[in-house]
N, C-alpha and C positions, 0 to 999 in steps of 0.2 A: 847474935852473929850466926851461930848454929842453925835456927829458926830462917834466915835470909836465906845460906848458903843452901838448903832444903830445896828452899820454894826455888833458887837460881837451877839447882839441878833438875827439880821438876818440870819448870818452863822446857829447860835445854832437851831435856833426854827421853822426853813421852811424846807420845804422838798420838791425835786423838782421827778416828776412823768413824763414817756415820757406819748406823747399823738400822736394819730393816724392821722394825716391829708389826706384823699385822695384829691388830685391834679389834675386836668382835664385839662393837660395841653399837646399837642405835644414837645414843646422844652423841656421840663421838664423830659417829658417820656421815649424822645427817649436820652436822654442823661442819664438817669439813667441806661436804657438798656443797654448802649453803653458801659459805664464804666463798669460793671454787665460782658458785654462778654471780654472786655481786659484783667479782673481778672481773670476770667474763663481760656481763654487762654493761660495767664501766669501761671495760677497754673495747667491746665493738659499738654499745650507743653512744658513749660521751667522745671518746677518744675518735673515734673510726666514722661515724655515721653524723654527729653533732659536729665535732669541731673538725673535720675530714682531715684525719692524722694522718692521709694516705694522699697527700697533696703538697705538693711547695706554695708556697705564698709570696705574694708583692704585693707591696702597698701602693695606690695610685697616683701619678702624677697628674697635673691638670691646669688648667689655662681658662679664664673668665673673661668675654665681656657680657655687657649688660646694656640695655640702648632700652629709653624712656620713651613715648609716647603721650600725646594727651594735647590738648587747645581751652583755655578758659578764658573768661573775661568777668573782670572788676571794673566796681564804678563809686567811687570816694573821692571825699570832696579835696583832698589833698593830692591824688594822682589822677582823677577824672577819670574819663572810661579807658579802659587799656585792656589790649589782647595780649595776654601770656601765653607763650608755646618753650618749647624745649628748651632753647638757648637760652631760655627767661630765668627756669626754674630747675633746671640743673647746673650744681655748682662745686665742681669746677666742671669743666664737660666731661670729660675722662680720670678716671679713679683704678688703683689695683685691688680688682675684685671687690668691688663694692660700690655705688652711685645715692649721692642726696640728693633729694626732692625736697626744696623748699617748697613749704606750706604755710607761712606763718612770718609776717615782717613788721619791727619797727623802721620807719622810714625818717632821718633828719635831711631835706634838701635846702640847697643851696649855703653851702657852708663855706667859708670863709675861712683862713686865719688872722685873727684879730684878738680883741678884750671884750671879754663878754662875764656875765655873773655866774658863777657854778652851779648847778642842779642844788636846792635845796636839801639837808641833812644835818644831824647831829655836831660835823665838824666844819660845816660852811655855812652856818648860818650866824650873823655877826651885827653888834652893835654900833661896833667902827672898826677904824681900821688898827689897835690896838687887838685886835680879836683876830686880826689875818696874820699868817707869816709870810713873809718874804721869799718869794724862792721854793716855797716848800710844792710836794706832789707826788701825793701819795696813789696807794697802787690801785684806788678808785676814785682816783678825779680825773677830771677830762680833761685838764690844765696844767700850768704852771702859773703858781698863785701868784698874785704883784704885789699884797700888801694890802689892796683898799679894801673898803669896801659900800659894796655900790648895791643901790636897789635890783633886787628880783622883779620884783612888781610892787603893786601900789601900797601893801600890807608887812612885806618880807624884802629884808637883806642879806646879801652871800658877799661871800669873796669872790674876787676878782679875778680871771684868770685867763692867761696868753693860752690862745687852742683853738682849736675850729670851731669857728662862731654861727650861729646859736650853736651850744652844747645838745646833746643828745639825751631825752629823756626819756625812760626805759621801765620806766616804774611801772604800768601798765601794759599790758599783753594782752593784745585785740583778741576778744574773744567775738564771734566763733572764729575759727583760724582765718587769714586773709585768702588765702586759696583752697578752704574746703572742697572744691569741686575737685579735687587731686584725690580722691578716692578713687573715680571713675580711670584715672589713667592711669596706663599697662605697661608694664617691663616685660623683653625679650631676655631671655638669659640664653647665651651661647658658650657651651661649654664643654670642650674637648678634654679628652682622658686618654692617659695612655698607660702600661704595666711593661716598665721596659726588661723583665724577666722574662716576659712570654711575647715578648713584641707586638702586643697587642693593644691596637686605640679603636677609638671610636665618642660620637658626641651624641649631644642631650637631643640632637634634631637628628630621630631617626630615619632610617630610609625610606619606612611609609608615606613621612611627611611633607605634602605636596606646598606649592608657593599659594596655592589660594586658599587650603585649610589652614595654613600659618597666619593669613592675614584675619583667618575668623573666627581661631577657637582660642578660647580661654583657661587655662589650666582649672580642673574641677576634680577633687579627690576620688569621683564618684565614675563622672561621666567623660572626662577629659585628663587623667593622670600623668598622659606623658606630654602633653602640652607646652611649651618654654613660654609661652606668653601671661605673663601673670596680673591680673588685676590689684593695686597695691590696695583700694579696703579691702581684696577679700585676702590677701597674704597677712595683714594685722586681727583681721576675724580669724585666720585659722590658728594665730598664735594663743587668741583668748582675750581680744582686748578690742577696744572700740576706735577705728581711725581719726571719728570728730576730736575725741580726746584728745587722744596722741597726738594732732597736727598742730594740737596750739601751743601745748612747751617745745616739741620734736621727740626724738627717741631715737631708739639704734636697732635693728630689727635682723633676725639673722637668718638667713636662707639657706636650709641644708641641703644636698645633692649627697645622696650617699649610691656608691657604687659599687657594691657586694657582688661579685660575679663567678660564675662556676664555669673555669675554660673546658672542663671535660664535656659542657653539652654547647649546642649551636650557639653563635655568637647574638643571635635575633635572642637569646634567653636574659644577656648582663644590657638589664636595662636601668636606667635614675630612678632615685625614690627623693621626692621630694615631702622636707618638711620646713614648720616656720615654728621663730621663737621669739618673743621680746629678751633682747642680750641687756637693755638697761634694766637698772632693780627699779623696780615702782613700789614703794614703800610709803604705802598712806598716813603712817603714824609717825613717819620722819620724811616730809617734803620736802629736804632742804636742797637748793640748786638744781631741780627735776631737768630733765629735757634733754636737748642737744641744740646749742645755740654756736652761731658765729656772728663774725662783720668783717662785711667787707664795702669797697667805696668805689663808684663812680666818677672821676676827675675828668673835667673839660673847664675851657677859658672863655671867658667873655668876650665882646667887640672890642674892648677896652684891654686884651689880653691880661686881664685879674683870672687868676686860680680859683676854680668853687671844685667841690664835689660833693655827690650827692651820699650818704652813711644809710649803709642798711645793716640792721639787725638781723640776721635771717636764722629764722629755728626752722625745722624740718626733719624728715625721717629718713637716716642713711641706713641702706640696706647693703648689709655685708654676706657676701655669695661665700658659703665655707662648702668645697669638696673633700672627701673622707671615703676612704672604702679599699675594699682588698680583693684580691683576684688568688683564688687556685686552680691549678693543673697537676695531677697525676705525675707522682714522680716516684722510682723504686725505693730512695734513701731514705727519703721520710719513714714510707711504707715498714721496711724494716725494720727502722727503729722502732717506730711504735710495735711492731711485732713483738721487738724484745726484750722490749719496757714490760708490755704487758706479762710476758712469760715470767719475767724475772720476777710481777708481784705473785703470780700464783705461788712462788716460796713464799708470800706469810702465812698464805693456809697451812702449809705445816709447820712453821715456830705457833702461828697461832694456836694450834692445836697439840700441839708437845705443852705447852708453859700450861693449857687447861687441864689435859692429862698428869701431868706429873706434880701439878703445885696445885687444883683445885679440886681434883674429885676425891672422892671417901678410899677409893683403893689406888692411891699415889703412890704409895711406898712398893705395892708390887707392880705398879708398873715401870716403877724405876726402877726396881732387881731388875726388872725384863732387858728394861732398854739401854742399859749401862752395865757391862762387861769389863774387870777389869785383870790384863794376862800380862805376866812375868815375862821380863824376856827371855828368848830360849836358852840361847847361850849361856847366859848366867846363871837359869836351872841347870843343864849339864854338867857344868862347873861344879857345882855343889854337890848333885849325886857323886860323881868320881872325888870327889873328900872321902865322904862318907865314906 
């Protein structure tokens, strides 16, 4: 209890004051200096000059479209010769930030709803009708089962099943892709920024850029960097990947615009940096479900007004437009503060440098006489003389 009440009055009734020690010391000095310029360094190259701690920031808002180009033509024995153009192979027409390019189609036309036999498998292939269920439909069949079961063809029998007749068979993936020439066709990307902290916008189609340069140049990392017009094989060649590949299962492809801008200099200075990525995994040692597939249907009536429509399978390559990027301007609050950040570290040069001197070198102990002083209060010497 005595031992507490000590340490209680200790706390309470001292008071501790720094005290000045000059040090004559080369390792001492040149180590104080030393630390003294890493801070220094850190706080005008990392802080001040790299991450410009003398600047407010906003991050960018921004707004995308994106508008395809491109004319090809197929000739198969099942849709005969036909000219593909935009409305063909963009789908849906308008997307947020982002547009698919179908390259790649299973086609079932003229389908019906009726009773037809199920695509051949594991769970539909049947001896009789003891082998079908009734009613059943599961979450890959094309139907609803009836129960029978009825020839596939001349070798093979399936179940039975109420659904758009003929069924849809998908088992095979036309290779090379059905619109391979979709390499050669160009996306516009149009895309406005703005930093609503410094009220400042501006878009991807700069002021140099005239209507007949727009119509002829093609984005080139090299020779044409600010370009909006992009060729899509060469946006999948610059991610690392080959577009014949990619257009036969589909994929996801991601288009960066990054907008890093420094409002302290001319506004002709925050220009786009364009880069590309494949966003799907392609994992050659696990293939499973690759791509990017949909379906969707064509529905018209006959003379006879009977219901068909035509089912397409459509894979292709959606490209998703991502903007990112931040804008600074000069501002005093930041400025100071980092002023006073930095000040405040230049105090661990000296705790750094007290804990070395006093608990690491050979003459600690007088250096601690030196710099620790310990005085009686006056009053209560006084006191005591006039006893005596």
């Amino acid at each position: 209890m005595a031992g507490c009440c000590a340490a209680l009055a200790a706390f309470l009734f001292e008071y501790d004051t720094p005290r000045i020690v000059l040090i004559r010391s080369r390792k001492v000095g040149l180590m104080n200096r030393a630390v003294q310029l890493l801070i220094l360094a850190y706080v005008i190259g990392w802080v001040f000059v790299w991450q410009k701690g003398y600047q407010e920031m906003d991050s960018v808002v921004s707004s995308v479209t994106a508008k395809a180009k491109g004319v090809t033509t197929t000739n198969t024995s099942k849709l005969g010769f036909r000219i593909w153009d935009v409305a063909d192979y963009v789908i849906p027409a308008q997307e947020e930030n982002s547009l698919f390019i179908m390259t790649n189609m299973i086609v079932t036309m003229n389908q019906t709803q009726g009773l037809c036999p199920e695509i051949p498998d594991k769970s539909t292939v049947c001896e009789s009708d003891a082998d079908c269920t009734t009613g059943s439909a599961g979450t890959h069949s094309n139907g609803v089962a009836t129960g029978r079961c009825v020839p596939f063809n001349e070798t093979m029998n399936t179940c039975e099943v109420a659904a758009w007749c003929p069924v849809e068979d998908d088992a095979q993936v036309p290779t090379p892709a059905f619109l391979k020439a979709a390499e050669n066709f160009t996306l516009l990307i149009k895309n406005n920024i703005w930093y609503p902290k410094f009220n400042f916008s501006k878009r991807n189609i700069l002021p140099n850029i005239t209507t007949a340069y727009l119509k002829t140049c093609i984005y080139d990392t090299k020779t044409d960097p600010f370009c909006p017009v992009f060729q899509l094989g060469k946006i999948v060649e610059n991610a690392g990947h080959s577009f014949q590949d990619m257009a036969v299962e589909g994929g996801i492809m991601g288009i960066q615009i990054k907008w890093d801008c420094n409002l302290d200099r001319a506004a002709s200075h925050c220009l786009p940096r364009y880069s590309f990525r494949r966003l799907d995994t392609r994992d050659v040692d696990h293939n499973v479900s690759p791509g990017y597939n949909f379906r969707f249907a064509k529905y018209y009536n006959d003379l006879t007004g009977a219901e068909h429509r035509t089912l397409i399978k459509a894979y292709g390559i959606r490209f998703d437009i991502v903007v990112f990027g931040k804008a600074g301007k000069f501002d005093i609050i930041p400025t100071m503060i980092n002023i006073g950040s930095g000040l405040a570290l230049l105090g661990v040069t000296t705790v750094l440098c007290d804990v070395i001197v006093l608990y690491c070198m050979k003459k600690r102990y007088y250096y601690r006489e030196k710099k620790y002083k310990y005085v009686e209060d006056y009053e209560q010497g006084l006191g005591s003389d006039r006893d005596q």
